[in-house]
C-alpha positions in Angstrom: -6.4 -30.7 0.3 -9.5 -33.0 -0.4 -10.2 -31.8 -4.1 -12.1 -34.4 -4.8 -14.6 -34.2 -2.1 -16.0 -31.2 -4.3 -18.2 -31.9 -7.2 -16.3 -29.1 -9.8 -13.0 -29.9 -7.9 -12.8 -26.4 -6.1 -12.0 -25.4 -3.2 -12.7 -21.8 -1.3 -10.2 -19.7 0.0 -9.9 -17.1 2.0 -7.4 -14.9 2.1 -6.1 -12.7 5.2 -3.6 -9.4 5.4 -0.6 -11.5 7.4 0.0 -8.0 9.0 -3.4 -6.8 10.2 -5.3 -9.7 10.3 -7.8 -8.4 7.9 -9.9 -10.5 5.3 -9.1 -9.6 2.1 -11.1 -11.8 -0.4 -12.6 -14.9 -0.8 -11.7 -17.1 -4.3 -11.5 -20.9 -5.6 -8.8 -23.4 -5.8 -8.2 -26.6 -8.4 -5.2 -28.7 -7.8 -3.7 -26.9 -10.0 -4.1 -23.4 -8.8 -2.6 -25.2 -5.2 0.6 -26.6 -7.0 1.0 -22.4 -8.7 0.4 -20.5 -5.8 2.9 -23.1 -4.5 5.5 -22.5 -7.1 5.2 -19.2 -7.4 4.5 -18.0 -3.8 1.6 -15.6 -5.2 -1.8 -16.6 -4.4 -3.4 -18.0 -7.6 -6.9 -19.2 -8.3 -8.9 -20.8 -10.5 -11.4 -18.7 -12.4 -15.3 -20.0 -12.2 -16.3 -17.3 -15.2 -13.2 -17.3 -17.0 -12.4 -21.1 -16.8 -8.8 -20.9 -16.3 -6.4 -19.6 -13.6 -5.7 -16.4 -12.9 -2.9 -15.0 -10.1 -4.7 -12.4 -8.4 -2.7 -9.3 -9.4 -1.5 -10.4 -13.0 -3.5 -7.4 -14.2 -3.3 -4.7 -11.8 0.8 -5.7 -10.2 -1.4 -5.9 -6.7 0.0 -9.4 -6.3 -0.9 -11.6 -2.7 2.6 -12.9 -1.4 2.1 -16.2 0.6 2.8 -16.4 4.1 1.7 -19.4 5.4 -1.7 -21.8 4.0 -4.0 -23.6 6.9 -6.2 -26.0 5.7 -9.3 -26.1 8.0 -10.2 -29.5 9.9 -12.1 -31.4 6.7 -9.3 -30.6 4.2 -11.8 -28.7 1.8 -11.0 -25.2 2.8 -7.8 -22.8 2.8 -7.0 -20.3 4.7 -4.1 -18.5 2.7 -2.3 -15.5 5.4 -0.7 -13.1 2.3 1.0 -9.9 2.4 -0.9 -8.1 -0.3 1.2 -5.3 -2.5 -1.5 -2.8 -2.9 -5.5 -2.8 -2.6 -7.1 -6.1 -3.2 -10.5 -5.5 -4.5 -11.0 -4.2 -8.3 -12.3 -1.2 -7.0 -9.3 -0.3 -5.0 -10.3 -1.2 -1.4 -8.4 -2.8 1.3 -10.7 -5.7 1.1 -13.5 -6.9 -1.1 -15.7 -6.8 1.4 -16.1 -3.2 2.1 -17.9 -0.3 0.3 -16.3 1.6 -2.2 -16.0 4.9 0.4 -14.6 2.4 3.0 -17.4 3.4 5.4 -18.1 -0.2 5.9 -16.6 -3.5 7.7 -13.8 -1.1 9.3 -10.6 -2.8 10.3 -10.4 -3.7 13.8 -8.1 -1.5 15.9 -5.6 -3.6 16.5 -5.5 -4.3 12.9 -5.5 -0.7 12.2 -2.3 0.1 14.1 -0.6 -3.0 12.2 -1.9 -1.1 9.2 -0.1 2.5 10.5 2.9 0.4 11.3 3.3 -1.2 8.1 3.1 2.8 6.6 5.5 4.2 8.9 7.9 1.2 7.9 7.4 2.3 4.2 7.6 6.4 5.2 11.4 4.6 6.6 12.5 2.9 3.8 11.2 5.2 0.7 11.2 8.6 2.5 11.7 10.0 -1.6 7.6 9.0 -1.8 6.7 11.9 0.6 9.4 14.2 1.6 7.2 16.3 3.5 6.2 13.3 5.3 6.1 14.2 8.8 6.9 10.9 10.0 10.0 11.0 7.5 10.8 14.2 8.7 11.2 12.2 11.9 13.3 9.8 10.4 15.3 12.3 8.7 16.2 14.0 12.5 16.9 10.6 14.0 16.8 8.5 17.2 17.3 11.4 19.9 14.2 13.2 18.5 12.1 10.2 17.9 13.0 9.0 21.4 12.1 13.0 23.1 8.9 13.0 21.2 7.8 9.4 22.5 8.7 11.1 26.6 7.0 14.5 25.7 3.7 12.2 24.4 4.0 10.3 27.4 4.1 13.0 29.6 0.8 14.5 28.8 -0.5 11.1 28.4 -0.3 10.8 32.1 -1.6 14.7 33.1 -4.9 14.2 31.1 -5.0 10.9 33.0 -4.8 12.4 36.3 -7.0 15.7 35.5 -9.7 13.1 34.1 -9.8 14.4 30.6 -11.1 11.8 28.7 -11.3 13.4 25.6 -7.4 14.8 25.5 -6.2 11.2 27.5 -7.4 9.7 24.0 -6.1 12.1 21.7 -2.6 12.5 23.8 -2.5 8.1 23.5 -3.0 8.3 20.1 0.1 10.8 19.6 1.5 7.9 22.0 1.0 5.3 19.7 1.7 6.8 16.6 5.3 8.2 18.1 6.2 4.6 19.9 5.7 2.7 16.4 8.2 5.4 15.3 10.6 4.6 17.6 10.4 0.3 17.7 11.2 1.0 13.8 14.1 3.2 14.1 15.2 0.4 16.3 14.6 -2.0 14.0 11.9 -3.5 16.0 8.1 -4.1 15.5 4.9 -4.8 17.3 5.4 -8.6 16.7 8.8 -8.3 18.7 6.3 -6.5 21.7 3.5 -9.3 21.5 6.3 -11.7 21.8 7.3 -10.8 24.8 4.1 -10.2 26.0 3.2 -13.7 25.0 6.6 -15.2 26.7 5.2 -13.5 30.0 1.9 -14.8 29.9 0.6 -18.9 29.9 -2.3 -20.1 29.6 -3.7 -22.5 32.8 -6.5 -24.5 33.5 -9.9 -23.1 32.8 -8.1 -20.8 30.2 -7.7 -18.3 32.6 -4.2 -16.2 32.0 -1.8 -15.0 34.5 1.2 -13.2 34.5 4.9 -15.4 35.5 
């Protein structure tokens, strides 16, 4: 990173969810903030009011864990993709930038079903947090009704697709969905194994038009 191109030294950085692709918050960098958040793996900034650093999470435990960093094409930016361990913002939102009632800057869908898959992982491995968790109680029955729920969802997926029902077509895909990420997890799959393949099917040509091999 071009520290010096910066008259105070700093650098921004924004930091995404890794998972859903979300913005979480935006903060500054010295060279010594980098070489922490390197060290450490926990994003770490430098503090413009306190004048020091600060590892986002050394109050509240909501700590950012490192994915990846992407400097942008200058060298005086960072893009930092984190995994964060609990809500980001002070006032215990998703992201600083939305309201306190989270009735603003909504996640976009498909960040929104990373979001539901990263809870029905957790609802997997610590089914003790809510035992009357539906989606542990599907856990709990195991693979042959996780897998009857996905056909039965599917099933009327496809009648209120024929009858033209738009309203129970997007209720019965949602049931869809929800059941599916169920079932890739009891697998011990995910929706990045999915896009892989989806990505391995697809190239991009000339013109940047895709088609299918």
């Amino acid at each position: 990173m071009d520290f010096a191109k910066m008259p105070d030294g700093l650098i921004p950085v924004i930091v995404q969810d890794a998972h859903t692709g979300q913005v979480l918050m935006l903060g500054y960098q010295n060279e010594e903030a980098q070489r922490v958040t390197h060290q450490t793996g926990r994003v770490t900034f430098y503090s413009r009011s306190k004048q020091r650093l600060w590892t986002k999470g050394e109050t509240s435990g909501h700590y950012l864990t490192v994915v990846s960093q992407h400097p942008d094409c200058d060298q005086d930016a960072l893009l930092i993709r984190a995994i964060p361990d609990g809500p980001t913002c002070h006032r215990g939102t998703t992201s600083c930038f939305e309201q306190a009632d989270q009735t603003a800057y909504p996640a976009p869908a498909v960040s929104f079903i990373a979001e539901l898959e990263r809870l029905v992982q957790r609802r997997q491995r610590y089914p003790e947090e809510d035992p009357k968790s539906y989606t542990a109680s599907l856990f709990r029955k195991g693979m042959p009704k996780i897998a009857q729920k996905v056909g039965e969802e599917a099933v009327e997926t496809v009648i209120d697709a024929v009858a033209g029902n738009r309203e129970g077509l997007s209720g019965e895909a949602a049931d869809l969905l929800y059941h599916l990420l169920v079932l890739l997890t009891a697998s011990g799959l995910s929706l990045d194994d999915v896009v892989q393949v989806l990505r391995q099917r697809h190239t991009v040509i000339a013109g940047g038009v895709r088609r299918e091999e």
